[in-house]
C-alpha positions in Angstrom: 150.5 -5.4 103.7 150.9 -4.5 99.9 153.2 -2.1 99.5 150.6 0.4 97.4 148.3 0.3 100.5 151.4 1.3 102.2 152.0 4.4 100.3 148.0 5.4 99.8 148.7 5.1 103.4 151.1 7.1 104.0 150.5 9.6 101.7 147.1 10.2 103.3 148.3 11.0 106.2 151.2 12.9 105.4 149.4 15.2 103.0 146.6 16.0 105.3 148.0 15.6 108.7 148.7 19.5 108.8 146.9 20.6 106.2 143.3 21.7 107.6 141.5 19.1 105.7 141.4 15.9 108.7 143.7 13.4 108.1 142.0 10.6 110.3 138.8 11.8 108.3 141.0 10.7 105.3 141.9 7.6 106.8 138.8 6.4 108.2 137.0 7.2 104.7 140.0 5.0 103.0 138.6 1.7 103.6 135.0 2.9 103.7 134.8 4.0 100.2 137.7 1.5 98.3 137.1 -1.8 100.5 140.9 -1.9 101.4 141.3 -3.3 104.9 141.5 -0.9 107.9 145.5 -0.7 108.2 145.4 -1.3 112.0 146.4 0.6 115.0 150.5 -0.1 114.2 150.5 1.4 110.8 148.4 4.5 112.3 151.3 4.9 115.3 153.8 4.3 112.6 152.7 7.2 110.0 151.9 9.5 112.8 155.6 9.2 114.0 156.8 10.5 110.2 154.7 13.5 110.7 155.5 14.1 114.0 159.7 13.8 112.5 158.5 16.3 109.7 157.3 18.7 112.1 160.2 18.4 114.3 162.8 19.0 111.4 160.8 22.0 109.8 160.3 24.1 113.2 163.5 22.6 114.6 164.6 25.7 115.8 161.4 26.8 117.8 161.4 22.6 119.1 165.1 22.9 119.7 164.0 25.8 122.5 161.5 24.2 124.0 163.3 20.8 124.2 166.1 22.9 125.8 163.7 24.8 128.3 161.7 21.4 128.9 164.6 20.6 132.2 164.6 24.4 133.8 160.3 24.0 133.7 160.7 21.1 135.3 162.3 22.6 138.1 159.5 25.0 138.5 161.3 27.6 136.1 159.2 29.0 133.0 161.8 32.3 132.9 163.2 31.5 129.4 162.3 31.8 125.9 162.5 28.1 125.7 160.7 27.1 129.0 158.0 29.3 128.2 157.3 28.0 124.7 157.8 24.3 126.7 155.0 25.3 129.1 152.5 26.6 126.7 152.8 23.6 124.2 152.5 20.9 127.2 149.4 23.2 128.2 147.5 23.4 125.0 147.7 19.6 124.8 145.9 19.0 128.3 142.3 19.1 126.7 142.7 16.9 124.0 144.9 14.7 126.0 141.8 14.3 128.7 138.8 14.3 126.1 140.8 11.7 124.2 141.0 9.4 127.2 137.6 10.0 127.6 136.6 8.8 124.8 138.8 5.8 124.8 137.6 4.6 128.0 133.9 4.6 126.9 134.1 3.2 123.8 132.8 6.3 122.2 135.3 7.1 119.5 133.8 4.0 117.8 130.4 5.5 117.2 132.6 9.0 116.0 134.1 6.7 112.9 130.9 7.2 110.7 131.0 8.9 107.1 127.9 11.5 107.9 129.8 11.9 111.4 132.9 13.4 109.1 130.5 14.6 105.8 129.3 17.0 109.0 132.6 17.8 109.9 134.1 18.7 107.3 131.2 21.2 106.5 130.7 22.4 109.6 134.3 23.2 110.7 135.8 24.0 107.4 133.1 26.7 107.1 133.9 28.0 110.4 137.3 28.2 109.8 136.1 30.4 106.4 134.4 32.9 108.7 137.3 32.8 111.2 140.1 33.6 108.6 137.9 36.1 106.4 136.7 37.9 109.3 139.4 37.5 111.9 141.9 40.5 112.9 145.3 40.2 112.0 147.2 41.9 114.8 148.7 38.9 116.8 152.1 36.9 116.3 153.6 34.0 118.1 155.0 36.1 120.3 151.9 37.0 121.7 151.0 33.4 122.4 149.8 33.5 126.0 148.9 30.4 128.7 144.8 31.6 128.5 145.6 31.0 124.8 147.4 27.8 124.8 144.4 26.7 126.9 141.6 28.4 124.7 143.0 26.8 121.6 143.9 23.7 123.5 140.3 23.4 123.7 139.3 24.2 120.3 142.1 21.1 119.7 140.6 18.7 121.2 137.2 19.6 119.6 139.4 17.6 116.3 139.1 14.0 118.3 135.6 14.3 116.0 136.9 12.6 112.9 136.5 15.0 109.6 137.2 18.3 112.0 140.8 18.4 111.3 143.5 19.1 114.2 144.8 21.5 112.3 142.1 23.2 110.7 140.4 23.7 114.3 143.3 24.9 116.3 144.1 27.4 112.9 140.5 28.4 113.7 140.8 28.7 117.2 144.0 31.0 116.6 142.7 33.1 114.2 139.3 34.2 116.5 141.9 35.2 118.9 143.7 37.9 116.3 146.8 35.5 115.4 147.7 36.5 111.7 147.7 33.1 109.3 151.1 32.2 109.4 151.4 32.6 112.8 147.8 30.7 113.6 149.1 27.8 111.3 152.9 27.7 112.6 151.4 27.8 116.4 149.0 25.1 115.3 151.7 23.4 114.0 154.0 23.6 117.3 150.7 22.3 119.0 150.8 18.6 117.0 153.9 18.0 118.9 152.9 16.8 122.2 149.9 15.4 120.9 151.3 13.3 118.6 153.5 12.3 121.1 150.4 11.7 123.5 148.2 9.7 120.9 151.4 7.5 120.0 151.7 7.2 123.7 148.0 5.8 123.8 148.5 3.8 121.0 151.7 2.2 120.7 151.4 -0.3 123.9 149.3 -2.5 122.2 150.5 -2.6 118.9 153.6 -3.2 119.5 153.1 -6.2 121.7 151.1 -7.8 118.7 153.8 -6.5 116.5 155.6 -9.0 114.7 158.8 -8.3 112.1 156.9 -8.3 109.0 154.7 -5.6 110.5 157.1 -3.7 111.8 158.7 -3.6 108.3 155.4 -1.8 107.1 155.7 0.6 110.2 159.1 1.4 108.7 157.9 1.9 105.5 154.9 3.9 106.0 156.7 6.2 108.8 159.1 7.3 105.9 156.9 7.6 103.4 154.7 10.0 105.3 157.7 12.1 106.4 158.3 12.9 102.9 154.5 13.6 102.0 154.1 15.6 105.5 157.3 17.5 104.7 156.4 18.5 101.4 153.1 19.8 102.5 153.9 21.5 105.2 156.5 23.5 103.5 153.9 24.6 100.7 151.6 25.3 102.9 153.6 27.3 105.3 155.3 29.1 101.9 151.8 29.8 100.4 149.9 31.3 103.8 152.2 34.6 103.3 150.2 35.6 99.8 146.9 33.0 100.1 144.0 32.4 102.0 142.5 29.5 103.8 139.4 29.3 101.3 140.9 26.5 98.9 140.8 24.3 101.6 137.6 25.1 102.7 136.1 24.9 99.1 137.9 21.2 99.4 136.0 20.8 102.7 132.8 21.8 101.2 132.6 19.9 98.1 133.9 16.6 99.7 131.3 16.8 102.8 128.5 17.3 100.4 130.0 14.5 98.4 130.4 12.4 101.4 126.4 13.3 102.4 125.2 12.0 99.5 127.3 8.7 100.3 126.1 8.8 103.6 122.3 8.9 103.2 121.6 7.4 99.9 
């Protein structure tokens, strides 16, 4: 693959994998709207690995406590800081996990990879998350985080497996109904992407990498450290900017490119 469809690649998804703006929307619309060839189901395993590395490094201390707490739940323990966290991120992953093989198995995502399916989305759920974050209380933290709430906004997670909806953007909304202030909603939302990243790689990889040959794998390389970089960056600016700024760029973002996309969509 061409190394510039490697970075528009990467960047993509690196840029918009935790902002709330749908970075398989992104992706999907990439070869829709510029004729490039769909990248394949490597180069999507390979990307999402450098965002799930970005993640990892920038909230290493919370991951470091939950990879620590990870053996004591296993033994039926969730009395520490770090098994507790462990526990609620494996449990806010159990919907999306499920819906996702759901979907899989029938051969429905397919008919979800549409560009009115993700104009929709991105109007629909970047206007909710408007109303959640202009209207929602502030009076929550992570250390409120709660299993009903790791469930609730489990849910709201897996409502993203509708390309344009945006993992993040819907579990920030989710969070933010239930009182969590914006840094916490987008740093618990963050957390979240951990086991499902992990989950979707899981889903994804076997095949892949049985059709993988070194050439390809080269890309993989390639791309999975060039969206580290881009996820890095825009997670730390986004995380940085939540203290003093609102959700309502991105949802002016959202708004503009879904009417955009409509007009594509049903000319």
């Amino acid at each position: 693959m061409p190394l510039f469809h490697l970075v528009i690649i990467a960047l993509i998804q690196g840029l918009t994998e935790f902002l709330p703006i749908s970075s398989s929307g992104h992706l999907i619309l990439l070869p829709h709207l510029t004729g490039l060839q769909d990248q394949g189901q490597a180069i999507d395993v390979a990307v999402h690995v450098g965002t799930l590395f970005a993640v990892l490094l920038y909230f290493w201390s919370d991951m470091r406590k939950a990879m620590l707490g990870l053996p004591r739940l296993l033994m039926g323990r969730a009395d520490t800081e770090g098994a507790k966290l462990a526990l609620l991120l494996l449990v806010s992953a159990v919907p999306v996990i499920a819906f996702g093989l759901i979907l899989k198995l029938t051969g429905l995502d397919i008919y979800l990879r549409s560009v009115a399916v993700i104009a929709w989305s991105m109007l629909i759920f970047g206007i909710l998350l408007y109303w959640a974050d202009q209207f929602g209380e502030t009076t929550r933290s992570q250390k409120d985080w709660t299993l009903t709430d790791a469930m609730v906004v489990g849910v709201w997670q897996a409502i993203a497996l509708i390309p344009g909806t945006s993992r993040s953007g819907i579990t920030i909304t989710g969070a933010r109904f239930l009182g969590y202030n914006r840094h916490d909603a987008a740093k618990l939302s963050m957390l979240m992407s951990v086991p499902t990243i992990v989950a979707s790689g899981v889903l994804l990889s076997g095949e892949a990498l049985l059709n993988a040959d070194l050439a390809l794998l080269k890309d993989c390389g390639i791309a999975a450290a060039l969206a580290f970089v881009a996820a890095l960056l825009a997670l730390s600016i986004m995380m940085r900017l939540l203290r003093t700024v609102s959700f309502t760029p991105y949802v002016i973002y959202r708004v503009i490119l879904g009417v955009i996309l409509l007009v594509v969509a049903y000319a």
